[in-house]
C-alpha positions as CSV (number, residue, x, y, z in Angstrom):
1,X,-50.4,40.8,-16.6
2,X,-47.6,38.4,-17.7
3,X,-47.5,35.0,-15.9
4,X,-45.1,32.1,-16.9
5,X,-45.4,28.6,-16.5
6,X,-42.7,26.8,-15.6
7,X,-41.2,23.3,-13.6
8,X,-38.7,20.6,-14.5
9,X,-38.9,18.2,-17.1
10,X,-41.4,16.1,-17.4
11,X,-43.6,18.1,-14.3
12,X,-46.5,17.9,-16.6
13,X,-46.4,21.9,-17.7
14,X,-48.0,20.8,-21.1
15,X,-50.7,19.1,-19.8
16,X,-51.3,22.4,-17.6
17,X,-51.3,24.2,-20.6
18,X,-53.7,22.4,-22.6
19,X,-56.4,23.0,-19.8
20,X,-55.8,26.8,-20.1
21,X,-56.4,26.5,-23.2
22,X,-59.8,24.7,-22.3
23,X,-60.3,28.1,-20.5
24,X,-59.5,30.1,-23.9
25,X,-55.9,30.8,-22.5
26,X,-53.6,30.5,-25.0
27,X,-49.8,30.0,-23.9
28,X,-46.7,30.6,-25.4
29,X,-45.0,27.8,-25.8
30,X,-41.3,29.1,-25.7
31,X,-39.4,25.4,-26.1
32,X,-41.7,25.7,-29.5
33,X,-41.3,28.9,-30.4
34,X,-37.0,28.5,-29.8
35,X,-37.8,25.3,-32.9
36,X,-39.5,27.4,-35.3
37,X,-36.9,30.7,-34.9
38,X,-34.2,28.0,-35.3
39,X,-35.5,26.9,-38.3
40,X,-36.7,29.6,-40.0
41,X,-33.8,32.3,-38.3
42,X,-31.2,32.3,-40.3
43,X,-28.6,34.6,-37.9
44,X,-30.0,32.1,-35.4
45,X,-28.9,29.0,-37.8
46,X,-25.7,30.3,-38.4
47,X,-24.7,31.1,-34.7
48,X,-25.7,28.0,-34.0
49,X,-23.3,26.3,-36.7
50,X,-20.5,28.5,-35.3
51,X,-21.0,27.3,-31.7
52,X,-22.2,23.3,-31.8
53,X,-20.6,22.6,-36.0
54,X,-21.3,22.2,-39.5
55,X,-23.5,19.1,-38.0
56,X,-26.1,20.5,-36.6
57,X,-28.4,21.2,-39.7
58,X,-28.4,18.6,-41.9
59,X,-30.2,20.0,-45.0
60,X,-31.4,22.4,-43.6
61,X,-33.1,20.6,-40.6
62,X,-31.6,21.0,-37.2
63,X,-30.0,17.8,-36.2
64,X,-31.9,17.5,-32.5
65,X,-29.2,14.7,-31.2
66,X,-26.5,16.5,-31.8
67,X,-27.4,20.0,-30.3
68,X,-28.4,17.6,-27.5
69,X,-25.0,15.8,-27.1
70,X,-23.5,19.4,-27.5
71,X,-25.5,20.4,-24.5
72,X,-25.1,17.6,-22.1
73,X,-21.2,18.1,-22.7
74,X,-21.2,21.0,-20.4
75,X,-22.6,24.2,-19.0
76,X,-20.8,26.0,-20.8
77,X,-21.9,25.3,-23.8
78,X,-25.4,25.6,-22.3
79,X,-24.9,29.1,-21.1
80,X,-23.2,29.6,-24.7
81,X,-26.6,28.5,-26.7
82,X,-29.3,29.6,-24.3
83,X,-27.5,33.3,-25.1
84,X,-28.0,32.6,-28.7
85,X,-31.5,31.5,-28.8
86,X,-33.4,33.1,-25.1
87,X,-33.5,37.0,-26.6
88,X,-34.9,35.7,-30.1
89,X,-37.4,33.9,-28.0
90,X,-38.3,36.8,-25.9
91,X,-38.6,39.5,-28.7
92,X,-40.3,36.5,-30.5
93,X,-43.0,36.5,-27.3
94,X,-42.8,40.3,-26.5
95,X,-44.3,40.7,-29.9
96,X,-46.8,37.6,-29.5
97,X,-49.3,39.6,-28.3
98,X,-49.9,36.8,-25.7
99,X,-49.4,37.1,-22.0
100,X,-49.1,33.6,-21.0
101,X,-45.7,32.1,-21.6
102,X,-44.3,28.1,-20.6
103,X,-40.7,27.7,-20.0
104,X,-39.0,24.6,-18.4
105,X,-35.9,26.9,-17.8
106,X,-37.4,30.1,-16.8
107,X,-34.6,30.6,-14.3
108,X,-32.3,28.4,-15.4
109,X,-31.4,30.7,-18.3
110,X,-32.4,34.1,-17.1
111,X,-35.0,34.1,-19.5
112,X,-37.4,35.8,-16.8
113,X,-35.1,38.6,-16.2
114,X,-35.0,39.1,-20.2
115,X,-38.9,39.9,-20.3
116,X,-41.2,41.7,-17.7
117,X,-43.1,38.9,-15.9
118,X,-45.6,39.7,-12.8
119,X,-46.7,35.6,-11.8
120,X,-44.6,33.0,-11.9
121,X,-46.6,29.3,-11.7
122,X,-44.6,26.1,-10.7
123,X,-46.0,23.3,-12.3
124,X,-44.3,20.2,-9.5
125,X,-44.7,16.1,-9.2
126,X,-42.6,14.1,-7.7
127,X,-39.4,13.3,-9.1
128,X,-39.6,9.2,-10.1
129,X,-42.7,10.3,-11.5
130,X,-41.2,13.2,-14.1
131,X,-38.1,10.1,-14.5
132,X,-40.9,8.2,-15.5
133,X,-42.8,10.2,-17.9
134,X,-40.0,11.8,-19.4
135,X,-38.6,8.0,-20.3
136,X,-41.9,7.2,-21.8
137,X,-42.7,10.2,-23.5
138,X,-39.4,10.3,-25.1
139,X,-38.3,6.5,-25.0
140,X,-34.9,6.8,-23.3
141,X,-33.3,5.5,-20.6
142,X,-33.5,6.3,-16.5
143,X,-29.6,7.7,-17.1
144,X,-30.3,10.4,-20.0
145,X,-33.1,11.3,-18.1
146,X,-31.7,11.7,-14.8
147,X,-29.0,13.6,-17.3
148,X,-31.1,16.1,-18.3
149,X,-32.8,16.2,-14.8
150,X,-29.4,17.6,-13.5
151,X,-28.9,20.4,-15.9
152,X,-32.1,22.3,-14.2
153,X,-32.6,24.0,-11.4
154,X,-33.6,22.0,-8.6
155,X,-37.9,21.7,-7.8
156,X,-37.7,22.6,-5.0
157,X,-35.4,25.8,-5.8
158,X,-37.6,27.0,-9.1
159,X,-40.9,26.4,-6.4
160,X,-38.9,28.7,-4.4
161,X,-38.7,31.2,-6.6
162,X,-42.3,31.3,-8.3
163,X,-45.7,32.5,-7.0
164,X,-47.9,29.5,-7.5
165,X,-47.7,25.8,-7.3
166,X,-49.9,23.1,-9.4
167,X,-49.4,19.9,-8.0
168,X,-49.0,17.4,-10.4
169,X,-48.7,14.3,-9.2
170,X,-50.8,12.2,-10.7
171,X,-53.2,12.2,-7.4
172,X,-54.1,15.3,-6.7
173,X,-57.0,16.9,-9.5
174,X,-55.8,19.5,-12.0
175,X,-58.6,21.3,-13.2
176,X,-59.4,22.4,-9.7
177,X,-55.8,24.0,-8.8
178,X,-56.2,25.7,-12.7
179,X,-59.2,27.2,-11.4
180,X,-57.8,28.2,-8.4
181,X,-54.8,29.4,-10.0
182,X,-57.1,31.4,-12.5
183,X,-58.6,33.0,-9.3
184,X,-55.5,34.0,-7.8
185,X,-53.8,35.4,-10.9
186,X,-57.5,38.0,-11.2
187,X,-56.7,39.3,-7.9
């Protein structure tokens, strides 16, 4: 069975993870795995030059703010990388031999209609919480945040769509809904 773990940014998805991995889970961490193949792929490296510039590596290390500002310019030119890098990604976790996957932007890009998935988990928490831990996890302001809060799919609409919800809120205990999820998934 394939199950993928998604929710918006700063949901808490990696936290999730790391206690499936208490459970000898391992999960495939598709933001992660996109990094690597855009380091080490070079037909990924050089579609990326053609679409975002010259810029983007910067001897021979991708250049994170600028893919980013490329991004936040439009959706176009999310659509445009997200075609580039999602099938790498799922060939990359087709042949992982693993059948746990995270992705913040399951729907968002189509990647869930690019590999066979059967569960589809929700990680939520409510949404001045995510502002807040995305701003100090990665040290920028309520705007950028709310910025990159925009370009995904809407909670409530990605809850919609998936199977499962862990609440993660900060109140309500994790380990308990993992093991409940863990229950639900062997049924």
């Amino acid at each position: 069975m394939i199950v993928a773990l998604t929710g918006g940014i700063g949901s808490g998805k990696s936290y999730v993870c790391r206690l499936l991995a208490e459970r000898g889970i391992r999960v495939y961490d598709c933001d992660a795995h996109a990094k690597e193949l855009m380091r080490t792929s070079l037909p990924l490296r050089r579609q990326l030059k053609e679409l975002v510039g010259d810029g983007v590596f910067r001897g021979g290390i991708l250049q994170k703010a600028v893919l980013a500002e490329f991004l936040l310019r439009s959706d176009r030119h999310v659509q445009a990388v997200n075609a580039v890098i999602h099938p790498a990604v799922a060939c990359d976790f087709e042949q992982s031999g693993l059948s746990w996957l995270e992705s913040a932007i399951l729907f968002d890009s189509g990647f869930d209609r690019r590999t066979h998935i059967d569960k589809v988990v929700c990680v939520t928490a409510p949404a001045e919480t995510r502002i807040r831990r995305v701003m100090e996890r990665d040290g920028i302001i309520r705007e950028k945040t709310l910025g990159w809060m925009a370009r995904q799919l809407p909670q409530e609409e990605v809850l919609r769509r998936s199977d499962y919800e862990i609440v993660n809120d900060g109140v309500c205990p994790l380990a308990p809904q993992v093991d409940r999820l863990l229950s639900f998934i062997s049924e």
